[in-house]
Steps between C-alpha positions, in 0.01 A plus 500: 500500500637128493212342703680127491547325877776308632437161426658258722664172364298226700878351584572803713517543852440796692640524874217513785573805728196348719158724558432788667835706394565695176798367348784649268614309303880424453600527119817423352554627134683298227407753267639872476151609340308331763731672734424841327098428527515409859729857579237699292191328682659672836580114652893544524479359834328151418854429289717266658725353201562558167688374179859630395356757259268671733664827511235735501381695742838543690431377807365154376868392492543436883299242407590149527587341140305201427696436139730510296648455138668216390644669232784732535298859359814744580631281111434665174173442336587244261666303815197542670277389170728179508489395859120515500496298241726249605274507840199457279605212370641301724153581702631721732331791682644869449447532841602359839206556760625531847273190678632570817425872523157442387409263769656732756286807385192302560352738206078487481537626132805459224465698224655323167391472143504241143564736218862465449751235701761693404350819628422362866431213727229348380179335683596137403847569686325599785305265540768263447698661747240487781365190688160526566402475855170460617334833474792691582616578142499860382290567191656562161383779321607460133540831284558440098434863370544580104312767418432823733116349552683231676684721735175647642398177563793403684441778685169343617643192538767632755244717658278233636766232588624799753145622594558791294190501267451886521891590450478318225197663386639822509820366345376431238255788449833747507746285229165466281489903544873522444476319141229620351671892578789403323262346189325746490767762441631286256231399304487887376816479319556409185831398441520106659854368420620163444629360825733158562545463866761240560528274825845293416781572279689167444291360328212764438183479661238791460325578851107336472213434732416851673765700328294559161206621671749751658666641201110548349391715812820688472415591095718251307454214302677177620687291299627124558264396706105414610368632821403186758785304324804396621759688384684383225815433312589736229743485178733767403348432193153537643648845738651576108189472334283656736730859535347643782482863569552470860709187713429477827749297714344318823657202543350259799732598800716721399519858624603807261899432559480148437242548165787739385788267519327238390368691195875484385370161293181669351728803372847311385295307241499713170153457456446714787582811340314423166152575768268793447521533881860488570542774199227740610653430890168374641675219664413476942585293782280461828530334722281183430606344840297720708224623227383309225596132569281488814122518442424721801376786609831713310366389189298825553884677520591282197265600295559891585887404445370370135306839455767692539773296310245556185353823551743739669316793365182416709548255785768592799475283827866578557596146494821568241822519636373283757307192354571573170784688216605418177763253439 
């Protein structure tokens, strides 16, 4: 069991609810992970706000949005590729955090994270966004997962800023459990094919940090990438060279009948069909928006997604058709 504490940055400031009283604390969520943790600890009544991409559970969006993209995400990858890079370098956040809102909420707790500014608000923009007052400021808890041994300890981490320790415990105790059956089903087989799971199209980008880790526990070798990296960019020479027998498509939030349409550039370039993969029709989509792209506690369901994209003939969760089909 991950055993590491929150640690509080000395900067932050917690709100005083005064002696004598238990207090809940008021969270907002920048952070559809977060988000995820806090519904599976049981606490979906200490939310109060949340980011623009917190769409899971379902009844987290009567919530108050505290963000949004500056970016225009309904354009086609490649757009989408450019204008981040234009904000990027003229210094500009992806996001827009919603000042006003925040301050309204009066949140004890906001949930946000520093692994990707393109993937989220970040803590510096929080903290840029807030004015400290006093010891009235709500306390930032900062989540920057990339491998699964990092989720468990965000678990933790989310755990005791809501006075949660033993949810968290448990938690924790049931995705470990969860894993380790899938690993150990597939650790028995003997065929482990060669797997490129990619996260963007235009330009190429294989899907890193937790996702390796994944496609091991689910009995295939990854290709493209290092687990605890950041996902990185990828050639068509390098996607050429490599010839996977499996492609997984997960790009970061798109759902199965965006991935499709925008697979339309992967498979109108003519070294698309020259793949071992797209021969033998062991191409998929999933729905990386909901699954894969958010390290929390569905990576469990990702994982079983991965099982049963590889090894049809042993694992069934029931998840195709649904979060999963080939392309």
């Amino acid at each position: 069991m991950a055993s590491n504490p929150l640690v509080q940055n000395p900067s932050t400031h917690r709100r005083n609810p005064g002696r004598g009283r238990v207090h809940r604390p008021r969270v907002v969520s920048l952070l559809p992970s977060a988000t995820e943790i806090v519904a599976s600890l049981g606490l979906m009544d200490r939310l109060v706000g949340r980011s623009h991409e917190c769409d899971f559970p379902l009844e987290v969006q009567r919530l108050p949005i505290c963000c949004r993209p500056r970016i225009d995400i309904s354009r086609s990858g490649a757009e989408i590729d450019r204008q981040i890079k234009n904000c990027l370098r003229d210094g500009l956040s992806i996001f827009v955090v919603d000042t006003d809102r925040l301050h309204q909420l009066r949140p004890d707790v906001i949930l946000t994270q520093t692994l990707c500014e393109v993937c989220g608000v970040t803590l510096s923009e929080i903290e840029a966004a807030l004015t400290p007052d006093g010891d009235r400021g709500p306390s930032l808890i900062d989540l920057h997962p990339q491998r699964l041994e990092h989720l468990f300890t965000d678990v933790h981490a989310v755990a005791v800023a809501l006075q949660a320790v033993e949810q968290g415990h448990e938690l924790v105790v049931e995705l470990r459990g969860g894993f380790e059956n899938v690993r150990q089903k597939s650790s028995k087989l003997r065929r482990r094919p060669n797997v490129v799971c990619l996260e963007c199209f235009a330009p190429l980008m294989t899907a890193g940090n937790w996702v390796p880790e994944l496609v091991e526990i689910a009995g295939g070798r990854n290709v493209g990438a290092e687990a605890g990296q950041h996902s990185p960019w990828f050639e068509w020479t390098q996607l050429v060279a490599a010839d996977p027998e499996v492609i997984v498509l997960m790009p970061c939030g798109w759902d199965i009948p965006r991935t499709r349409a925008e697979s339309r550039v992967l498979t109108s370039d003519p070294r698309w069909a020259q793949l071992s993969a797209v021969r033998a029709g062991r191409v998929f989509v999933t729905d990386g928006h909901q699954f894969f792209n958010r390290a929390g506690p569905r990576l469990l369901t990702s994982a079983k997604i991965l099982a049963e994209i590889l090894h049809p003939e042993v694992f069934e969760f029931e998840h195709r058709g649904q979060n999963w089909e080939p392309l």
